[in-house]
C-alpha positions in Angstrom: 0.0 0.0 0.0 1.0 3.2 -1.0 0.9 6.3 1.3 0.2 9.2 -1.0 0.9 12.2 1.1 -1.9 14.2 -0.3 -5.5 14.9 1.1 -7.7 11.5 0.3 -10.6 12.5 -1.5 -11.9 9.7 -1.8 -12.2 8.1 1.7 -13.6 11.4 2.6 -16.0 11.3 0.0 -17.4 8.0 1.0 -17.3 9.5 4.9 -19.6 12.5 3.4 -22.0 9.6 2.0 -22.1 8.0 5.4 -22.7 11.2 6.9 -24.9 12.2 5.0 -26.8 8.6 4.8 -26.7 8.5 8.1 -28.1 12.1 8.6 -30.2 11.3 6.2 -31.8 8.5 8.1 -32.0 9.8 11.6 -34.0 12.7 10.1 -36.3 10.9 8.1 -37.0 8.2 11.6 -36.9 11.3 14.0 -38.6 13.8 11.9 -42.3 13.2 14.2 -40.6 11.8 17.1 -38.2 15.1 17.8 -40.9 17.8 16.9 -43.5 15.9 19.0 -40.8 15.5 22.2 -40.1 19.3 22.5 -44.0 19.8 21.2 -44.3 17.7 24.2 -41.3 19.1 26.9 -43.1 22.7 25.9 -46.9 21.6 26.9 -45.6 20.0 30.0 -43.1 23.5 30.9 -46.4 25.7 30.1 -48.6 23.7 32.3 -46.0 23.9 35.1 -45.8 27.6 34.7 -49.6 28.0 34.8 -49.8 26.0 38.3 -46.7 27.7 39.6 -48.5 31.1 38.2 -51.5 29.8 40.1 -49.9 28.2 43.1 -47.6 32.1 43.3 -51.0 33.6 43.4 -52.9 31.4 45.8 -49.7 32.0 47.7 -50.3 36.3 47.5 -53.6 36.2 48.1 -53.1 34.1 51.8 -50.5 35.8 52.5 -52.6 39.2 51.8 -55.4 37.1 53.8 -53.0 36.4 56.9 -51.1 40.2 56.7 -55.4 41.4 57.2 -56.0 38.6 59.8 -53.0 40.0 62.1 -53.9 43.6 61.0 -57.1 42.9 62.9 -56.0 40.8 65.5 -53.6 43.7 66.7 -56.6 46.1 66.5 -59.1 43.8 68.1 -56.2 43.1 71.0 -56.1 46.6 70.9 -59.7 47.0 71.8 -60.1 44.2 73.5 -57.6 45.6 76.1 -59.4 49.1 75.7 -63.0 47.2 76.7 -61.4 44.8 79.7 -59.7 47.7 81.4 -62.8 49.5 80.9 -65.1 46.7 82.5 -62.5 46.0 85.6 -63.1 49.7 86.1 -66.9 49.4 85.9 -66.6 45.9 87.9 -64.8 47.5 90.9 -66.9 50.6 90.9 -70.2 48.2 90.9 -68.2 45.6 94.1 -67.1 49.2 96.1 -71.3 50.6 95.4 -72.5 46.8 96.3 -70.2 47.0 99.5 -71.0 50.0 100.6 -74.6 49.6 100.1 -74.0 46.1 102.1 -72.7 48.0 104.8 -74.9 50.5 105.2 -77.9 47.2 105.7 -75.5 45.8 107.9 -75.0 49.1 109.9 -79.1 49.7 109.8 -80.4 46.2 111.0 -77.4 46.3 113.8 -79.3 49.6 114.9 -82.8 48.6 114.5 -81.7 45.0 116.7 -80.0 47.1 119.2 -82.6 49.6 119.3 -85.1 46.3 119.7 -83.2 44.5 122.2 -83.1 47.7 124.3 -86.8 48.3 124.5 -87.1 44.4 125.5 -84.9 44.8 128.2 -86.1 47.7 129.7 -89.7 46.2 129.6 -87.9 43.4 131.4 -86.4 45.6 133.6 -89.9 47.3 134.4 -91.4 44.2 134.7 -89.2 43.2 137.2 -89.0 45.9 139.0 -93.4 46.4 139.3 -93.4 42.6 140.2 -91.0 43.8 143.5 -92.7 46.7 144.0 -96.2 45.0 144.3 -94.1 42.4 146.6 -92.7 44.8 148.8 -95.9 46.7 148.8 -98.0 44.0 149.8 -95.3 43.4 152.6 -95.7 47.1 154.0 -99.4 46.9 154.1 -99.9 44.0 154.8 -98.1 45.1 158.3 -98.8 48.9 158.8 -101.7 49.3 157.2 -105.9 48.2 158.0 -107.9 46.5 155.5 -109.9 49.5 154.1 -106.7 51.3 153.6 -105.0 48.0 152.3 -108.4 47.9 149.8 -107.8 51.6 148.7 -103.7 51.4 148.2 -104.3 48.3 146.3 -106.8 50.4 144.1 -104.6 53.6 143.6 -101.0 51.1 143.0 -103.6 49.3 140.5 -104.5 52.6 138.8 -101.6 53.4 138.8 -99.3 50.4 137.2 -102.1 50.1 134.4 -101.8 54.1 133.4 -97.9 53.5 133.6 -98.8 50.0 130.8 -100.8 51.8 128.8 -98.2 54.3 128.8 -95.4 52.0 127.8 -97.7 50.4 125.7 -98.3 53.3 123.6 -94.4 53.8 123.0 
């Protein structure tokens, strides 16, 4: 074999052919197959965008929804606070009138049972005292005294007891 030392036409020639043969080929097997795959990768890249589009959106409009949610929450803590500091204030006004108002009961119906136990015992203590009266006086007339005078003090000490009753009574 004989190495020529020029360019060899002709083995590149028949490399061209299989080039092109083979170019040939794949394009005329792939022609639907290639189209339809990026055809294919492109639908599926669109649809991914749209969801991501829609998911990104979804996304905005919570977190629009949550930014108003604590907007609110800090105003309604706001008033919240505002209305509980104005009820303590209206509760302990309402416990100070209610204890007051207790006490002042408290301080009338300890007056009206003092004033009540002090009218019983001095009607006990008249009581007492007209039961040893009428003792002692039946003592001293039954010893100085005759029985028409005994008759007439009786009478008069009578007289007078009831008119002292009737008294009391009217009190």
């Amino acid at each position: 074999m004989e190495h020529a030392h020029g360019i060899p036409w002709h083995t590149i020639g028949w490399q061209v052919f299989n080039l092109g043969l083979l170019l040939g080929a794949l394009i005329f097997f792939l022609r639907k197959a290639v189209p339809a795959f990026f055809k294919n990768r492109q639908d599926q890249f669109e649809i991914l965008f749209l969801q991501s589009s829609k998911l990104k959106d979804l996304a905005e409009a919570k977190l629009r929804d949550y930014e108003e949610k604590i907007t609110a929450l800090d105003r309604g803590r706001a008033e919240t606070l505002t209305r509980a500091q104005a009820d303590a204030v209206d509760l302990r006004k309402k416990i100070v009138a209610d204890a007051e108002e207790s006490a002042k009961r408290i301080q009338t119906e300890a007056a009206t049972q003092i004033n009540s136990e002090l009218v019983r015992a001095q009607a006990a203590i008249r009581n007492n005292l007209v039961d040893q009266m009428q003792k002692i006086a039946r003592d001293i007339l039954e010893k100085d005294t005759a029985q028409q005078d005994h008759t007439r003090l009786q009478e008069n000490f009578f007289n007078q007891i009831q008119a002292q009753q009737s008294k009391e009574a009217q009190l």
